[in-house]
PyMOL Python script that loads the backbone (N, CA, C, O; Angstrom):
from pymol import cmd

cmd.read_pdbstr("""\
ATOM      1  N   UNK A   1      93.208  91.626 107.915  1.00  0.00           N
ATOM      2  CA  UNK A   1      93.420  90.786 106.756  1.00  0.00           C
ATOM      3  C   UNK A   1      94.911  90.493 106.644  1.00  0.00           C
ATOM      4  O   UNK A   1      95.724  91.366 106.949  1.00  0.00           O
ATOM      5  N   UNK A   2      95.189  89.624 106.334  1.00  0.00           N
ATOM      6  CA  UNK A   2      96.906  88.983 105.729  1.00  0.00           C
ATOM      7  C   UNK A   2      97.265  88.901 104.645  1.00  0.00           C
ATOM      8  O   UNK A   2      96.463  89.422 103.870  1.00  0.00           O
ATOM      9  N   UNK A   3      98.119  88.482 104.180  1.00  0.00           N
ATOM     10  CA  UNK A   3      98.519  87.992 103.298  1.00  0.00           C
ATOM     11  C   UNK A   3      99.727  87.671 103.210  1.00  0.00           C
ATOM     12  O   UNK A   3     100.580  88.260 103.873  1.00  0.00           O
ATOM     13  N   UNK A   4     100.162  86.201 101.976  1.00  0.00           N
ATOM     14  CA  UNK A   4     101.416  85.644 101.938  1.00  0.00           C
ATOM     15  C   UNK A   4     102.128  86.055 100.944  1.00  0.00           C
ATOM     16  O   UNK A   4     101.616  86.526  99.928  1.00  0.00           O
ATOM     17  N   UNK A   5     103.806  85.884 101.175  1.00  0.00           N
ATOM     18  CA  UNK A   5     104.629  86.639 100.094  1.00  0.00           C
ATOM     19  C   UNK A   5     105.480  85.471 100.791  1.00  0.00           C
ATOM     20  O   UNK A   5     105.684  85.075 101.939  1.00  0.00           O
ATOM     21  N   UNK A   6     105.916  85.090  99.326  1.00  0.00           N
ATOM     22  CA  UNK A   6     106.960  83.965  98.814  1.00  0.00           C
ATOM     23  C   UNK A   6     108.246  84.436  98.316  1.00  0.00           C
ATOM     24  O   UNK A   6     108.001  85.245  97.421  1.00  0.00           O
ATOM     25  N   UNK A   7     109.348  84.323  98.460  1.00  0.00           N
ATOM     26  CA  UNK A   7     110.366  84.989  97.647  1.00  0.00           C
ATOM     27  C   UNK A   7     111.269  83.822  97.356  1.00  0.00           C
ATOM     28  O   UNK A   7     111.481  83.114  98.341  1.00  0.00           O
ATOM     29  N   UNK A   8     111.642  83.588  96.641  1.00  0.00           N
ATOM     30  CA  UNK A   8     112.724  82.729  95.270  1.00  0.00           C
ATOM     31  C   UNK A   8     113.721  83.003  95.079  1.00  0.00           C
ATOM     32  O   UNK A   8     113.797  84.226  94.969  1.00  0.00           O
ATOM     33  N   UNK A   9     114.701  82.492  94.955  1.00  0.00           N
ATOM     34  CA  UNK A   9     116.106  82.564  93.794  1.00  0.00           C
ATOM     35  C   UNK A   9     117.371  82.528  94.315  1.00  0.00           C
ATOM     36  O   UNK A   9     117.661  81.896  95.332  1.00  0.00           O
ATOM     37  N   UNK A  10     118.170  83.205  93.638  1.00  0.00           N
ATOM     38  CA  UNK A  10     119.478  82.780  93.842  1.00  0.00           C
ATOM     39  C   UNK A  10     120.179  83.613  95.473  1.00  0.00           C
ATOM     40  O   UNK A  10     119.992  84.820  95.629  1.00  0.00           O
ATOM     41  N   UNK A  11     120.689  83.066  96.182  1.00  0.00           N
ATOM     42  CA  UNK A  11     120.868  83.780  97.202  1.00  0.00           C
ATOM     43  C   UNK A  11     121.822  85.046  97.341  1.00  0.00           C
ATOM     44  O   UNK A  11     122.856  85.067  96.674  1.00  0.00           O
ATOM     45  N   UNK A  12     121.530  86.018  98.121  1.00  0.00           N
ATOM     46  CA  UNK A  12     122.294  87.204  97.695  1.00  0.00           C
ATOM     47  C   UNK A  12     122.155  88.191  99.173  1.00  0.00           C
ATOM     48  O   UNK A  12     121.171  88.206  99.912  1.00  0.00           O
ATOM     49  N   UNK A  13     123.380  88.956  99.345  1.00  0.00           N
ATOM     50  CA  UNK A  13     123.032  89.850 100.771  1.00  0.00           C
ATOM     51  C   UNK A  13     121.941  90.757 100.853  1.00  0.00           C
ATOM     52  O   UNK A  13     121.923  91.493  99.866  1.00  0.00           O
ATOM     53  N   UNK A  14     120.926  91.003 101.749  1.00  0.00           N
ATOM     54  CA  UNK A  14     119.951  91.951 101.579  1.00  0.00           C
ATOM     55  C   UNK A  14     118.518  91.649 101.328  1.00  0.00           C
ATOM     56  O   UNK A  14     117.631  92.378 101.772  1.00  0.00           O
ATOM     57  N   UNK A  15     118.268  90.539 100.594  1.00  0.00           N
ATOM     58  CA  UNK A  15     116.961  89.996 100.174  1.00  0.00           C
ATOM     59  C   UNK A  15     115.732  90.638 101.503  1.00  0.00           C
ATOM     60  O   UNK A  15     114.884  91.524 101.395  1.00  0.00           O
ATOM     61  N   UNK A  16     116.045  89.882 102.538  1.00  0.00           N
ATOM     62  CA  UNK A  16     115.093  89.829 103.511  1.00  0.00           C
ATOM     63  C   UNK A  16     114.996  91.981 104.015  1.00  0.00           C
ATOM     64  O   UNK A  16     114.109  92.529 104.670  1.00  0.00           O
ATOM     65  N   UNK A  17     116.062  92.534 103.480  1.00  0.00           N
ATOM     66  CA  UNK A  17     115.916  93.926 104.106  1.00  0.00           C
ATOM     67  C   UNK A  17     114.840  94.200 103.120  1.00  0.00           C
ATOM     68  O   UNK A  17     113.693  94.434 103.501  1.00  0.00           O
ATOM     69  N   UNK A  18     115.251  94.174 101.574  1.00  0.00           N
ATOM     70  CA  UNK A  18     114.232  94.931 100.624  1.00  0.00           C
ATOM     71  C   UNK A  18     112.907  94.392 100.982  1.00  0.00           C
ATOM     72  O   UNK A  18     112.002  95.222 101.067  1.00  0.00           O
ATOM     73  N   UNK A  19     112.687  93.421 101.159  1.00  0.00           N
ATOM     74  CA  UNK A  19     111.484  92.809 101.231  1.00  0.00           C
ATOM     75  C   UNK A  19     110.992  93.870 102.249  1.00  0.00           C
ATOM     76  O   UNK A  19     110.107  94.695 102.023  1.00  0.00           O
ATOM     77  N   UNK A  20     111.504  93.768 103.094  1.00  0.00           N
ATOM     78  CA  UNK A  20     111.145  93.929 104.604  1.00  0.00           C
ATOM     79  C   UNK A  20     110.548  95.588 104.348  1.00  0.00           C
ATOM     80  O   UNK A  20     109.463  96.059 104.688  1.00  0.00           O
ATOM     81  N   UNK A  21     111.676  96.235 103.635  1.00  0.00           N
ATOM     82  CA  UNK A  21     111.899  97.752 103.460  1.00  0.00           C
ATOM     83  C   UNK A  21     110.451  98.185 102.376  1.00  0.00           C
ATOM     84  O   UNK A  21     110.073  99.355 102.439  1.00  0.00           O
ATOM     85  N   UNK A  22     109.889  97.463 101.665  1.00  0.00           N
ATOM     86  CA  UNK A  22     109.011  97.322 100.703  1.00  0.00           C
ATOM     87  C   UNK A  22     107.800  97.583 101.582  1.00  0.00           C
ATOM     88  O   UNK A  22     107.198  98.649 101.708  1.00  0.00           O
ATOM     89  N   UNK A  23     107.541  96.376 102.188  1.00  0.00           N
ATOM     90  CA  UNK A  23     106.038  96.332 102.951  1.00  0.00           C
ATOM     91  C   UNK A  23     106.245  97.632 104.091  1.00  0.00           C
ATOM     92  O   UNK A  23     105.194  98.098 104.530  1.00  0.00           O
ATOM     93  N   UNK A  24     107.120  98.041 104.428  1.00  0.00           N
ATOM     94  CA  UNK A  24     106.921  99.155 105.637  1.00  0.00           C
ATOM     95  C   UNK A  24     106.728 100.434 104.893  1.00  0.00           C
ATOM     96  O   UNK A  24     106.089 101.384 105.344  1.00  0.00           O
ATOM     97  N   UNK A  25     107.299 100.408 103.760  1.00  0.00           N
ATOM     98  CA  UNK A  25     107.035 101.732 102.987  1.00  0.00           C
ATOM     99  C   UNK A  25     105.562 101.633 102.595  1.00  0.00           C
ATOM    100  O   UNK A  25     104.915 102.668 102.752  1.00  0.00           O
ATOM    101  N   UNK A  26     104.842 100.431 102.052  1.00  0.00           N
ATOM    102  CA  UNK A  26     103.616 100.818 102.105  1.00  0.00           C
ATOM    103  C   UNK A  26     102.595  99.977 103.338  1.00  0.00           C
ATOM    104  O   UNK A  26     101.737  99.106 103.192  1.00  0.00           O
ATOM    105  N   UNK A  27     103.123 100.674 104.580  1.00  0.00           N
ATOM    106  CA  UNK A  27     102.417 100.301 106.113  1.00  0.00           C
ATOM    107  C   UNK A  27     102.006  98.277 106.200  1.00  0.00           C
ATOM    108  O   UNK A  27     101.131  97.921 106.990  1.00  0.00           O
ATOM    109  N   UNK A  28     102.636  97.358 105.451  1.00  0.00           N
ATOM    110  CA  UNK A  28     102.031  96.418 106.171  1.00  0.00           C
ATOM    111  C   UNK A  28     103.384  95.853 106.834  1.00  0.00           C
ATOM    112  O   UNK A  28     104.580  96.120 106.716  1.00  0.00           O
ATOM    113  N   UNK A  29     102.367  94.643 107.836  1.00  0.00           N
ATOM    114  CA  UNK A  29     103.082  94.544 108.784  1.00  0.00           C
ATOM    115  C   UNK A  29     103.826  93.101 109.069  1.00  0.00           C
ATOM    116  O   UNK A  29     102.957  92.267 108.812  1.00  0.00           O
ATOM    117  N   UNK A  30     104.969  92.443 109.459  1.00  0.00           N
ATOM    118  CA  UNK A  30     105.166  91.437 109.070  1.00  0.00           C
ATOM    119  C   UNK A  30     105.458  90.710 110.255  1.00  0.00           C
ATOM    120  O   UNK A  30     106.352  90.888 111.082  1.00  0.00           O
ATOM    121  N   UNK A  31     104.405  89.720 110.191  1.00  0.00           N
ATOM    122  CA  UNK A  31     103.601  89.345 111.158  1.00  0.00           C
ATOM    123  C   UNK A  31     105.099  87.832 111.739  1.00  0.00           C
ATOM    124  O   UNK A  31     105.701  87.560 112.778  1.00  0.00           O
ATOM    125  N   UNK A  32     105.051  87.264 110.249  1.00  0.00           N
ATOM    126  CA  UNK A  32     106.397  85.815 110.459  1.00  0.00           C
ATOM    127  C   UNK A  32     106.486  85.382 109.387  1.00  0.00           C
ATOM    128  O   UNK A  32     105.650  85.021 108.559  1.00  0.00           O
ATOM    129  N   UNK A  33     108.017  85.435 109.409  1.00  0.00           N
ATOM    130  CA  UNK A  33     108.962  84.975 108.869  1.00  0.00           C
ATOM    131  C   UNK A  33     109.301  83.652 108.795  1.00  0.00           C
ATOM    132  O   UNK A  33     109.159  82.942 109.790  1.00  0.00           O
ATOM    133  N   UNK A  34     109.848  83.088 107.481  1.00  0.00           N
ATOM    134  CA  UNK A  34     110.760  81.508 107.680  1.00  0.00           C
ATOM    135  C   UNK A  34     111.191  81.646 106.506  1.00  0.00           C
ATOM    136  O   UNK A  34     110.477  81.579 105.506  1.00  0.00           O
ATOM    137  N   UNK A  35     112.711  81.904 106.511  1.00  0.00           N
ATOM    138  CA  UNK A  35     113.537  81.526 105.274  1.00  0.00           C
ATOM    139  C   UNK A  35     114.533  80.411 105.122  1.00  0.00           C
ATOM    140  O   UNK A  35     114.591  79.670 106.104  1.00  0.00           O
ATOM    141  N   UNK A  36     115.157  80.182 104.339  1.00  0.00           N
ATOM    142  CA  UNK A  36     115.895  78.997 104.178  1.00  0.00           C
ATOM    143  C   UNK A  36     116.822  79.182 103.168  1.00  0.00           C
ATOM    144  O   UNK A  36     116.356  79.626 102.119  1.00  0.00           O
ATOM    145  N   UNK A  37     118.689  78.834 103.224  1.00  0.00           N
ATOM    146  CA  UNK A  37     119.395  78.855 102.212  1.00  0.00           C
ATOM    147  C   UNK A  37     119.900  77.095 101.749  1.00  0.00           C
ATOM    148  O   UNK A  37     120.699  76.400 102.376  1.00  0.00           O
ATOM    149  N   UNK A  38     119.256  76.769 100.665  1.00  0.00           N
ATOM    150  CA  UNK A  38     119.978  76.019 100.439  1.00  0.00           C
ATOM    151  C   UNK A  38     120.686  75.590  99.361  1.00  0.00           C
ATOM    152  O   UNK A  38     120.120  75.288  98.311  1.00  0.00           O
ATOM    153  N   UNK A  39     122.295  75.510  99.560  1.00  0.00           N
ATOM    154  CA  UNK A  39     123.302  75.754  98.883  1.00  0.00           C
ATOM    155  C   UNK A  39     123.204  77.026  98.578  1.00  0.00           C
ATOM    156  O   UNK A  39     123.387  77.913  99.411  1.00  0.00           O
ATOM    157  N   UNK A  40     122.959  77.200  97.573  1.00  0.00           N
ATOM    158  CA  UNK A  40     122.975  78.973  97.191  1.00  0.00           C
ATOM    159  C   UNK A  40     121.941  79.510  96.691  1.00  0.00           C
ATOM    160  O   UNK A  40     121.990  80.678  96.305  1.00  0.00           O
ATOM    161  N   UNK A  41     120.500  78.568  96.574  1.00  0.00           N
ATOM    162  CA  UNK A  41     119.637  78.926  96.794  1.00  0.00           C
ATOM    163  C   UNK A  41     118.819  79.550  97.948  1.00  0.00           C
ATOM    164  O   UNK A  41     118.772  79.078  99.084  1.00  0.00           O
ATOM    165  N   UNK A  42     118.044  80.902  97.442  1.00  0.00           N
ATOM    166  CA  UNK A  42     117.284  81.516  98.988  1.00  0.00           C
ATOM    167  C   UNK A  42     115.356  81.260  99.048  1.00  0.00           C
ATOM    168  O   UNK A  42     114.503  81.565  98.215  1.00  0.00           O
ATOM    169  N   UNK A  43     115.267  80.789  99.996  1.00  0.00           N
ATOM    170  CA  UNK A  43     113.677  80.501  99.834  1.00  0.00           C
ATOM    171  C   UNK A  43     112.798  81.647 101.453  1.00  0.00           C
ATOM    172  O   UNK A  43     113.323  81.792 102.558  1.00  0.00           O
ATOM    173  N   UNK A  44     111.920  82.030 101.164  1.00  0.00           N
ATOM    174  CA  UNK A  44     111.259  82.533 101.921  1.00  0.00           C
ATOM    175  C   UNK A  44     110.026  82.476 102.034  1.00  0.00           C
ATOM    176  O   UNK A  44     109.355  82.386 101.006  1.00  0.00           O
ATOM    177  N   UNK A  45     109.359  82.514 103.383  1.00  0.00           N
ATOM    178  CA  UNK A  45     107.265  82.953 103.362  1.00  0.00           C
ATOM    179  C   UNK A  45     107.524  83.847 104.001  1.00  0.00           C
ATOM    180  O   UNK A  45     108.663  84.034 104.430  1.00  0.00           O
ATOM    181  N   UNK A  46     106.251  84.848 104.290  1.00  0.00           N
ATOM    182  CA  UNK A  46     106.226  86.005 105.042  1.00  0.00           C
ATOM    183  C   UNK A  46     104.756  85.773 105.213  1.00  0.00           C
ATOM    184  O   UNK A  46     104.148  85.503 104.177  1.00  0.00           O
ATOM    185  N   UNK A  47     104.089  85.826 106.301  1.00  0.00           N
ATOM    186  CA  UNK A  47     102.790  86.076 106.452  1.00  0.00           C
ATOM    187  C   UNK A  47     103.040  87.547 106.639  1.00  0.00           C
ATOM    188  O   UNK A  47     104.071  87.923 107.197  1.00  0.00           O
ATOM    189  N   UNK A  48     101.860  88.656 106.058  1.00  0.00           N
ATOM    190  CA  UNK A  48     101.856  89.843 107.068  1.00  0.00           C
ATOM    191  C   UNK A  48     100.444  90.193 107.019  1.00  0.00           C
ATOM    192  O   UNK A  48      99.517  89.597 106.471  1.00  0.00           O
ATOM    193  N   UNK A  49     100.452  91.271 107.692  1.00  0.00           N
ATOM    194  CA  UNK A  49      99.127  92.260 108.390  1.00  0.00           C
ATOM    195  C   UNK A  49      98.823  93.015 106.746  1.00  0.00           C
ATOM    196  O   UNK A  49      99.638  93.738 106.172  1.00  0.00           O
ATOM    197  N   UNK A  50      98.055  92.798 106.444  1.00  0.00           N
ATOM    198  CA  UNK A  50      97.851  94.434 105.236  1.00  0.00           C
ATOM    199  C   UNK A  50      96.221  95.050 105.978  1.00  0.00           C
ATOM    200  O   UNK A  50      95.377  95.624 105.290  1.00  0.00           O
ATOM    201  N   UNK A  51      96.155  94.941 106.572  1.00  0.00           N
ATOM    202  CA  UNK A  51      95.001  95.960 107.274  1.00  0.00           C
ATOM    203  C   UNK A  51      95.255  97.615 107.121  1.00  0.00           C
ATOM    204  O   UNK A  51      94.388  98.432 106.810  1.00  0.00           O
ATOM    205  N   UNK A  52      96.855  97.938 107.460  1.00  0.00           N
ATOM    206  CA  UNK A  52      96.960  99.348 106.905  1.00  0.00           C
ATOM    207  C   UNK A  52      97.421  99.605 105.563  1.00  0.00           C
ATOM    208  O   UNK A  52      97.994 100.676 105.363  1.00  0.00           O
ATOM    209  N   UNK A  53      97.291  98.943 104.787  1.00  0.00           N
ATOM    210  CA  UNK A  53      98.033  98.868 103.643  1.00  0.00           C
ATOM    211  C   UNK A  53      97.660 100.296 102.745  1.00  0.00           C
ATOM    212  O   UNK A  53      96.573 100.705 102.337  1.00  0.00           O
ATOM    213  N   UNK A  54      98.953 100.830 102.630  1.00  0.00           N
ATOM    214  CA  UNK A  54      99.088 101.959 101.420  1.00  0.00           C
ATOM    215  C   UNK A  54      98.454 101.732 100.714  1.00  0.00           C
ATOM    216  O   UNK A  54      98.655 100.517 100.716  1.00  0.00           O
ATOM    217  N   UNK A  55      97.362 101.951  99.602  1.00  0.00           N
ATOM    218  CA  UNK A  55      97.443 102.036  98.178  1.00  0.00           C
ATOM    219  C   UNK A  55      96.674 100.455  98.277  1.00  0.00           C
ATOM    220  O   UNK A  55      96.739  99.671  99.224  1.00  0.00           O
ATOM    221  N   UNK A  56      95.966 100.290  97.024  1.00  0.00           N
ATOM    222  CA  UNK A  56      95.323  98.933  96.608  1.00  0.00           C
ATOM    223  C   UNK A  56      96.285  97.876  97.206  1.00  0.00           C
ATOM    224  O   UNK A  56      97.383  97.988  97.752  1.00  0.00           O
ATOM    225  N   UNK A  57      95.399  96.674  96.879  1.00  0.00           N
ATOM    226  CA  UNK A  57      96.162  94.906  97.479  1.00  0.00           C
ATOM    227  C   UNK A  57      96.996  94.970  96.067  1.00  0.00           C
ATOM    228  O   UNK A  57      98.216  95.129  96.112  1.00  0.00           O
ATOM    229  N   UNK A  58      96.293  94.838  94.776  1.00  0.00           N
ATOM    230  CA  UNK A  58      97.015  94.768  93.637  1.00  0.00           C
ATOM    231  C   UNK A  58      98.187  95.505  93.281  1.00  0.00           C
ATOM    232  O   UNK A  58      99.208  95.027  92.786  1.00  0.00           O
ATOM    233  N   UNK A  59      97.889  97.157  93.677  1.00  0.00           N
ATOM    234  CA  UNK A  59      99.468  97.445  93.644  1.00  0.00           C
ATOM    235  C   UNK A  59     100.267  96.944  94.280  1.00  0.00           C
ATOM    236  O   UNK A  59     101.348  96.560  93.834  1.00  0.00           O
ATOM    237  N   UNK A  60      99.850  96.833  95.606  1.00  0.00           N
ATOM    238  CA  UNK A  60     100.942  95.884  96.264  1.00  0.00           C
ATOM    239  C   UNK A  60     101.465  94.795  95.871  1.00  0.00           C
ATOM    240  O   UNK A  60     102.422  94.501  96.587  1.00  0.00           O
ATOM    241  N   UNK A  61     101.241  93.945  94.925  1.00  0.00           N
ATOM    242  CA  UNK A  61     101.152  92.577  94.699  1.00  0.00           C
ATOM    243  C   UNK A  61     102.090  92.874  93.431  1.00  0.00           C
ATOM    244  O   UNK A  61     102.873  91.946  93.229  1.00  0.00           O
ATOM    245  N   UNK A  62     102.215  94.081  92.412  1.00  0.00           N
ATOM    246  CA  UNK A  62     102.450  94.757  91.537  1.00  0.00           C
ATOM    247  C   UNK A  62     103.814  94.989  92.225  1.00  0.00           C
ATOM    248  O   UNK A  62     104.809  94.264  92.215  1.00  0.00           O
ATOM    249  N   UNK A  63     103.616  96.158  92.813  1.00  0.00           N
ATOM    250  CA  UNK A  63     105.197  96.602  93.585  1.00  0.00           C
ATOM    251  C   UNK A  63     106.017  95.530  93.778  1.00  0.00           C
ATOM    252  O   UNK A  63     107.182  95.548  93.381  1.00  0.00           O
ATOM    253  N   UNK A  64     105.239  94.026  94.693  1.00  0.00           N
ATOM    254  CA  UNK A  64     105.963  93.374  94.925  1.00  0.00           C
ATOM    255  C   UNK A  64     107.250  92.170  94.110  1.00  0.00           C
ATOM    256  O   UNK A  64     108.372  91.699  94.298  1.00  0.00           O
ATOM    257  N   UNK A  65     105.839  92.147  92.914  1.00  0.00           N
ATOM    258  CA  UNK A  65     106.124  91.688  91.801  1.00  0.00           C
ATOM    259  C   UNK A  65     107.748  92.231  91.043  1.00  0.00           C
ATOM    260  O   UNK A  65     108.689  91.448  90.909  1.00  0.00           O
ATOM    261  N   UNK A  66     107.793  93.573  90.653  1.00  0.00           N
ATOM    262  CA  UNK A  66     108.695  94.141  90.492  1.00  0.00           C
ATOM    263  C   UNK A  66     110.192  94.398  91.041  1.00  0.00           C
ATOM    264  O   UNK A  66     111.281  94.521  90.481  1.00  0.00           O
ATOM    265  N   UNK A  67     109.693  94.430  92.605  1.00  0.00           N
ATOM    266  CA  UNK A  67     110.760  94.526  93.105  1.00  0.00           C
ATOM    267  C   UNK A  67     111.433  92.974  93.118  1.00  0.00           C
ATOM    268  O   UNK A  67     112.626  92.994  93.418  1.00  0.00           O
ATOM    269  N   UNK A  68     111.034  92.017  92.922  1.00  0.00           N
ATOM    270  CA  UNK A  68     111.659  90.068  92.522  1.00  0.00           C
ATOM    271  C   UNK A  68     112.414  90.759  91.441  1.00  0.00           C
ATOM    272  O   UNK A  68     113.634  90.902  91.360  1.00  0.00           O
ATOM    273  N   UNK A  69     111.320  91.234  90.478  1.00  0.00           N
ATOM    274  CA  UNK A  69     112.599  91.595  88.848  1.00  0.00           C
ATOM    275  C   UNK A  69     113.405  91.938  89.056  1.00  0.00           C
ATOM    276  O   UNK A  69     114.398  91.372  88.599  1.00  0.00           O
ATOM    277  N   UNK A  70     113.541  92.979  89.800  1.00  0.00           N
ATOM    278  CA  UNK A  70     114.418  94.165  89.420  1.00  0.00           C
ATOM    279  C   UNK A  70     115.886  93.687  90.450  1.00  0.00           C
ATOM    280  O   UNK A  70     116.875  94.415  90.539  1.00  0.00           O
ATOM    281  N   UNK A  71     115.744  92.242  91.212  1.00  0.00           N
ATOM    282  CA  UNK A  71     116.470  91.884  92.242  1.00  0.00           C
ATOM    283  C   UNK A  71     116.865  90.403  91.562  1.00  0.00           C
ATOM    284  O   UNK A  71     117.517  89.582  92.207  1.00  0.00           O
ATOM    285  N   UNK A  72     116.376  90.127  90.103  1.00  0.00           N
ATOM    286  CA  UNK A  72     116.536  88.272  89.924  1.00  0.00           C
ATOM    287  C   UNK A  72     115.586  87.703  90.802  1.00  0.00           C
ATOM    288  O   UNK A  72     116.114  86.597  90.927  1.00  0.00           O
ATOM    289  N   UNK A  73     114.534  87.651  91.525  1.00  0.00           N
ATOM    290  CA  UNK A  73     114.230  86.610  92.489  1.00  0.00           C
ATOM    291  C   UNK A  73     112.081  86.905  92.273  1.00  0.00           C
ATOM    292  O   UNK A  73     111.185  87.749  92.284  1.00  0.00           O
ATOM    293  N   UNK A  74     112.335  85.715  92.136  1.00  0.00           N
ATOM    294  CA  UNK A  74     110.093  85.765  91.996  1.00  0.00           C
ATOM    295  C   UNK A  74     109.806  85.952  93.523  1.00  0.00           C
ATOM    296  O   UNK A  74     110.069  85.295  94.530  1.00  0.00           O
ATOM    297  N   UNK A  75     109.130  87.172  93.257  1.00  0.00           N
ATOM    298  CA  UNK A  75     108.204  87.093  94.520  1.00  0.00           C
ATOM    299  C   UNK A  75     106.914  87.412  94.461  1.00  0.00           C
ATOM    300  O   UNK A  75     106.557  88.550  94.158  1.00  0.00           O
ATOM    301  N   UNK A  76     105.951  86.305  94.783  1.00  0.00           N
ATOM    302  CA  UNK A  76     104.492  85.970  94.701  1.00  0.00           C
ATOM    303  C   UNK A  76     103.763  86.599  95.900  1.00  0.00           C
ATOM    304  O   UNK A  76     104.070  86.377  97.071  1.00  0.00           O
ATOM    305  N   UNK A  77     102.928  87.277  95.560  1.00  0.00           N
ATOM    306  CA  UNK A  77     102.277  87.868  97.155  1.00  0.00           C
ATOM    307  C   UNK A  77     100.724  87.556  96.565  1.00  0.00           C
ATOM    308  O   UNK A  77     100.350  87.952  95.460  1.00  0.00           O
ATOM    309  N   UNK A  78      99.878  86.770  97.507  1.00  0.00           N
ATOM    310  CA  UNK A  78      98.514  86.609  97.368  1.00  0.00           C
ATOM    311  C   UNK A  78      97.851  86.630  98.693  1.00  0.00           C
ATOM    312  O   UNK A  78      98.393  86.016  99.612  1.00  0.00           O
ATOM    313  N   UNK A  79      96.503  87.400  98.943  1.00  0.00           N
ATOM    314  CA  UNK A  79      95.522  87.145 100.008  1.00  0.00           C
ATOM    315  C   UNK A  79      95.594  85.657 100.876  1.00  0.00           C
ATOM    316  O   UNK A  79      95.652  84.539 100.362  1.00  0.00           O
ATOM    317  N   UNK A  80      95.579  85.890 101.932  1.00  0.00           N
ATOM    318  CA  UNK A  80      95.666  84.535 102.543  1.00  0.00           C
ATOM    319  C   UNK A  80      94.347  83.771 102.219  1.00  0.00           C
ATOM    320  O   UNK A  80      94.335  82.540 102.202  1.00  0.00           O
ATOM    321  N   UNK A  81      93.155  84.570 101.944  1.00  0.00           N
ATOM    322  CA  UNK A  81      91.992  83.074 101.708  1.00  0.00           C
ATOM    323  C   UNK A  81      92.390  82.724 100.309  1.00  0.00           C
ATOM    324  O   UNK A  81      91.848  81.717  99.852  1.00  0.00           O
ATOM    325  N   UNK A  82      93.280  83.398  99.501  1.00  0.00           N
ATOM    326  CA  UNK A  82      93.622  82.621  98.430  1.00  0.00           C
ATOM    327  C   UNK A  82      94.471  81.436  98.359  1.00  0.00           C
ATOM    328  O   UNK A  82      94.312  80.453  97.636  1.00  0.00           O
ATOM    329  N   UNK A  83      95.314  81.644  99.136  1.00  0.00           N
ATOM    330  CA  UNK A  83      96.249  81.129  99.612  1.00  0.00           C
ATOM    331  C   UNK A  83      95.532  79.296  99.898  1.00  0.00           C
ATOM    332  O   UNK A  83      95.602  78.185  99.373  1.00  0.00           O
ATOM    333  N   UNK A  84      94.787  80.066 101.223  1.00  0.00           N
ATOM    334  CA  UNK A  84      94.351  79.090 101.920  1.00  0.00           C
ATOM    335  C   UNK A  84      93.523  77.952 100.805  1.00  0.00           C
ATOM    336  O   UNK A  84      93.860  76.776 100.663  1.00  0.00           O
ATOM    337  N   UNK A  85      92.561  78.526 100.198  1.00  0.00           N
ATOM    338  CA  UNK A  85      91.823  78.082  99.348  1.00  0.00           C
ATOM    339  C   UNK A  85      92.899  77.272  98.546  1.00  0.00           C
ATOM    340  O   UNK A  85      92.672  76.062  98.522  1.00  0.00           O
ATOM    341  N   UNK A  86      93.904  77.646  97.956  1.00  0.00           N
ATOM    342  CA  UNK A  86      94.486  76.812  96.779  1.00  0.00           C
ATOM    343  C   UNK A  86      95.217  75.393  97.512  1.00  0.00           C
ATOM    344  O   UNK A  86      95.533  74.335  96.967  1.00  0.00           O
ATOM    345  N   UNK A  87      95.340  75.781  98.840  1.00  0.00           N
ATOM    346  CA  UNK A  87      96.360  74.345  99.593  1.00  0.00           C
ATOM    347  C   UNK A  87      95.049  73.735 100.977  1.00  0.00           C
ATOM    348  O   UNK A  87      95.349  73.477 102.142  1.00  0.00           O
ATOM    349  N   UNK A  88      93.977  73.664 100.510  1.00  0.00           N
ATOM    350  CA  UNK A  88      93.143  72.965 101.255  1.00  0.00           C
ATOM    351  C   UNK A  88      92.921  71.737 100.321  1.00  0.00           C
ATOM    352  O   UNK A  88      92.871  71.703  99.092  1.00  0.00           O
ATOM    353  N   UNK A  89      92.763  70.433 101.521  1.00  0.00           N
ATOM    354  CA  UNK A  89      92.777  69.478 100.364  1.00  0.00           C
ATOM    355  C   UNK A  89      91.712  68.850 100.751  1.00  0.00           C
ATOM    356  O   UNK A  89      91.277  67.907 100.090  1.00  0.00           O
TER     357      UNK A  89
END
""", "prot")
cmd.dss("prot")
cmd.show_as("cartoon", "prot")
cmd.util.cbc("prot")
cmd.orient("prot")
C-alpha cells in the first residue's frame, strides 16, 4: 500500500530531513520524491511504501500532521486510492 504526503510553506534548512526522519521512525518507506523552491517558498510530494508502517495509517497522518505545526509548514498525508480517487477526472 502507499501513500501521498504533501508538504507546504515557507522555505527553511532541513524540511526534507524531518520529513524523511518521521516516516523511518515509524518504518515507511519513501518510495519518490519531487520538491520545488520557489522564491522562498518550499513545495513537496512524497509517494511512500506504508506496508510496514508502525502504529495505525491515522496516527501516521496525525504525527504527520503535527510535525507541519510544530515546523510552520502543512503537511497532508492521505492513502493513495484517496488520493487517486479525488484527482480522477
Amino acid at each position: 500500500m502507499k501513500a501521498v504526503i504533501t508538504v507546504t510553506g515557507k522555505d527553511a534548512v532541513g524540511i526534507i530531513a524531518r520529513v524523511a526522519d518521521k516516516c523511518s521512525e515509524k518504518s515507511v518507506n519513501i518510495i519518490d520524491i519531487s520538491q520545488s523552491v520557489i522564491r522562498d517558498y518550499f513545495a513537496m510530494i512524497m509517494l511512500v511504501d506504508i506496508d510496514r508502517l508502525v502504529g495505525s495509517f491515522g496516527d501516521f497522518v496525525d504525527d504527520m500532521t503535527k510535525l507541519g505545526e510544530e515546523a510552520g509548514l502543512v503537511i497532508s498525508t492521505m492513502h493513495e486510492d484517496i488520493f487517486n480517487s479525488m484527482h480522477r477526472i
